[in-house]
C-alpha positions in Angstrom: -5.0 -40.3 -35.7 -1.3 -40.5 -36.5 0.9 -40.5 -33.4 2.0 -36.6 -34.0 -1.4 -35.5 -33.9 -1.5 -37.4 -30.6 1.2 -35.7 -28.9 -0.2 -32.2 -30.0 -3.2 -33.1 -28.3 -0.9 -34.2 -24.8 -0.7 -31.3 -22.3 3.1 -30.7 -21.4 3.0 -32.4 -17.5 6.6 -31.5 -16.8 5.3 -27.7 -17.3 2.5 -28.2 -15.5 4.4 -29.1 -12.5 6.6 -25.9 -13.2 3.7 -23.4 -13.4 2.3 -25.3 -9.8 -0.7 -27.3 -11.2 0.4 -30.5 -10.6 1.4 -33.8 -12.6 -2.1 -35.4 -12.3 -3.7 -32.1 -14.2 -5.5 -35.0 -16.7 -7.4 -37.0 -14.6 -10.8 -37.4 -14.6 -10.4 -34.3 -17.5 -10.0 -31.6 -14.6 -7.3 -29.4 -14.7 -6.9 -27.4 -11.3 -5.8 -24.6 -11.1 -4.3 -23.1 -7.6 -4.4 -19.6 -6.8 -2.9 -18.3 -3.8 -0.8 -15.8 -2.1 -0.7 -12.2 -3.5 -1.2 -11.9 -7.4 2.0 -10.9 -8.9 1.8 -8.1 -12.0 4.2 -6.5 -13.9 5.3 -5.6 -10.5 7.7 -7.9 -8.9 7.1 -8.9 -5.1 9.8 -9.0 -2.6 11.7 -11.9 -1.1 9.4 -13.7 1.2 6.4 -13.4 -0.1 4.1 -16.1 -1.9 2.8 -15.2 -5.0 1.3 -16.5 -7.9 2.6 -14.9 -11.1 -0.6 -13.9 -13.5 2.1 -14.8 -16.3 1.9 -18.5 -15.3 -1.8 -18.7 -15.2 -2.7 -17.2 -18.1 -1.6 -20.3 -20.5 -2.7 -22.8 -18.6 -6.3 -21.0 -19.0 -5.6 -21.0 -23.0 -4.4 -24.2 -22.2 -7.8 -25.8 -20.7 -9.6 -24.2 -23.3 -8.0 -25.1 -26.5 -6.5 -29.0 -25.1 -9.8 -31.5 -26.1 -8.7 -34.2 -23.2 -9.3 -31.3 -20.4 -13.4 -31.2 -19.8 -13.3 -28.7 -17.4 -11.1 -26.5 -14.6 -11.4 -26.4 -10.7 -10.2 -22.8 -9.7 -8.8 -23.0 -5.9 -8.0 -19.7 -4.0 -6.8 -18.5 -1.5 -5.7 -15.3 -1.9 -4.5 -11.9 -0.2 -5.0 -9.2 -3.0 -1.9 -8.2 -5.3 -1.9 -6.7 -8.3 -6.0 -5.4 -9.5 -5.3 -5.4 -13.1 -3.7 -8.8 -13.1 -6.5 -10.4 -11.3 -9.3 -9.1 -12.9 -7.2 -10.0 -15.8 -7.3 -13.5 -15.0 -11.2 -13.4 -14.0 -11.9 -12.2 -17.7 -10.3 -14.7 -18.9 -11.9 -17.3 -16.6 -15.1 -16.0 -17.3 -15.0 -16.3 -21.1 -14.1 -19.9 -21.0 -16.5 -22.0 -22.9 -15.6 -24.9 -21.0 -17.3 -25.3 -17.3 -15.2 -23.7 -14.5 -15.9 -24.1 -10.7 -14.5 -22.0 -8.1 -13.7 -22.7 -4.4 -12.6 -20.4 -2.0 -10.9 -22.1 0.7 -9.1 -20.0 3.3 -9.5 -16.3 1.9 -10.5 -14.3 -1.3 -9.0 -11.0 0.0 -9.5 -7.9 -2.4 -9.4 -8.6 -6.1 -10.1 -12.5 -4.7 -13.8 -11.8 -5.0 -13.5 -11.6 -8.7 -11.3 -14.2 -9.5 -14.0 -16.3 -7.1 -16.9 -15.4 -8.9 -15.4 -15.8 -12.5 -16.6 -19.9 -12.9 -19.8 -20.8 -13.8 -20.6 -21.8 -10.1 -18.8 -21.2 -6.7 -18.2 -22.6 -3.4 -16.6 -21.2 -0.2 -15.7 -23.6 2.5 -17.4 -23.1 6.0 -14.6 -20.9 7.9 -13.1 -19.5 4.5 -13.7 -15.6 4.4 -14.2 -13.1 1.8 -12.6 -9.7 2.4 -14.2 -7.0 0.9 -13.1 -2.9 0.2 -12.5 0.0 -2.4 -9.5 -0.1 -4.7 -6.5 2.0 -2.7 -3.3 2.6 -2.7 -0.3 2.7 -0.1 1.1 5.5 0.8 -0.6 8.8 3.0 -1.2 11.4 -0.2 -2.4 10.9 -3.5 -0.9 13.3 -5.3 -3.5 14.3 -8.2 -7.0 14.2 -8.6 -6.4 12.5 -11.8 -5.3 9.9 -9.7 -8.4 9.3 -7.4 -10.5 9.3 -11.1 -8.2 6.6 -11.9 -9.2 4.5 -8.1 -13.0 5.4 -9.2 -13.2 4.1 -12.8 -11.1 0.5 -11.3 -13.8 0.1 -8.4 -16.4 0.4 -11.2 -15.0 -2.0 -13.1 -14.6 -4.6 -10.6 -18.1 -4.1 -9.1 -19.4 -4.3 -12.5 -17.8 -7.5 -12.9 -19.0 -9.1 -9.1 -22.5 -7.8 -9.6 -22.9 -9.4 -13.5 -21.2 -13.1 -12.5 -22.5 -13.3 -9.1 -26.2 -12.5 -7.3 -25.3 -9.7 -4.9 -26.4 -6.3 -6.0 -24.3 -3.1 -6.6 -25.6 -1.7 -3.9 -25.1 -4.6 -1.3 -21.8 -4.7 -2.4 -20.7 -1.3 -2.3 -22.1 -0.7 0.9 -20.2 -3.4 2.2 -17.0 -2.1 0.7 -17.0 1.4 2.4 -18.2 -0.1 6.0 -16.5 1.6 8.9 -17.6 -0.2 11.2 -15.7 -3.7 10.9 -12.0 -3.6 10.2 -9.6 -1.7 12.3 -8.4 1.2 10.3 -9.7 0.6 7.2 -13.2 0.4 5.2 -14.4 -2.9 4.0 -16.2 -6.1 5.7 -15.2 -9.2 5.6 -18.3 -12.5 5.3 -17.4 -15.8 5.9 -18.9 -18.9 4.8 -22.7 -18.9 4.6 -23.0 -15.3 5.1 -21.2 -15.1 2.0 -23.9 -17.3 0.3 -26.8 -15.5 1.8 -25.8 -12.4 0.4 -25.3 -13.3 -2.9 -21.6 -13.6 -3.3 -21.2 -17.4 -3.6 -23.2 -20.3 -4.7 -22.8 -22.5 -2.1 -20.6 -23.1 1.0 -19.2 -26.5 0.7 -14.8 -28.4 0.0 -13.6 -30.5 -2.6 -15.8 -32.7 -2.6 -18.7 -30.7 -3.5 -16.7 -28.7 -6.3 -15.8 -31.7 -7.9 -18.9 -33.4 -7.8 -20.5 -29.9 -9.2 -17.8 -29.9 -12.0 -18.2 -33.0 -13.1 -22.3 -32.4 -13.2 -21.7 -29.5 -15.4 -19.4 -31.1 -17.9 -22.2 -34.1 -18.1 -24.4 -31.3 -19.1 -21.7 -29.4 -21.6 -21.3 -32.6 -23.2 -24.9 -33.4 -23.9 -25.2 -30.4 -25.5 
């Protein structure tokens, strides 16, 4: 291999560090990949605010699937909703990857979260980490058209499509857990944390690093004997 091809093989570290991976993105052939704060669309937040810009992930996804030296990606989130599109954007993506992906949720996957967390080929939430679950809605008091609640009903559908086909909750279980009154203050939703979001089928497994790592680096043993 002639020292070109070599370099075209090298991820760029220095944009790495940029896009907030990390310089050590190589090692071990694991590239993290951190998601926190609000997801930030085609919307810009304000001031203030931490966010991590769906623009930024997006190559370093194309990135771990095309770059031969990366085995596999350990997705880390923490997250407090954002943009929907974006994120379930993102989860596609994550999803079609043909290289193994582990999640871990470690302080919250709030709102479009519990895609993104689901999206790997197996997931972990740590022990106090929490899982906020409700419908698609907007701020404001009025919607103005009913065109526009179609609009809030076709999104839900989509993104409970996707939960229920990459993770082993039901539709039902899951939608019923979205319009609960009964649990946060002047709102609909429920929010699971740690095992009970296991034991309803949400997550794999409650577990940290640790366990994600060792899980990831089981799965690429097993994508490489193939």
């Amino acid at each position: 291999m002639s020292e070109e091809e070599k370099k075209d093989q090298l991820i760029d570290t220095e944009s790495l560090v940029e896009l907030g991976s990390g310089g050590e993105a190589l090692r071990g052939g694991i590239l993290p990949i951190n998601i926190i704060g609000e997801i930030e669309g085609h919307t810009e937040l304000g001031e203030g605010r931490k966010a991590t810009k769906y623009e930024h992930i997006i190559p370093l996804i194309i990135e771990a699937e095309e770059n031969p030296q990366i085995k596999g990606v350990l997705l880390t989130l923490n997250t407090m909703g954002g943009d929907v599109e974006a994120g379930l954007a993102i989860s596609e993506l994550i999803a079609g990857m043909t290289k193994p992906c582990v999640t871990l949720v470690l302080g919250g996957g709030h709102s479009i979260g519990v895609p993104l967390a689901v999206s790997g080929d197996y997931s972990f939430i740590s022990p106090t980490g929490t899982m906020t679950l409700h419908p698609v809605r907007t701020t404001g008091l009025v919607v103005g058209i009913s065109q526009s609640f179609d609009y809030f009903k076709r999104m839900q559908e989509r993104i409970v499509s996707f939960v229920t086909k990459h993770s082993n909750i039901t539709e039902f279980r899951l939608t019923k857990l979205m319009l609960n009154t009964k649990e946060l203050a002047n709102d609909v939703g429920s929010i699971v944390i740690g095992q009970k979001a296991v034991d309803i089928g949400l997550i794999n497994e409650v577990g940290s690093v640790g366990n994600a790592i060792a899980k990831l680096k089981e799965l690429i043993k097993q994508s490489e004997a193939k």
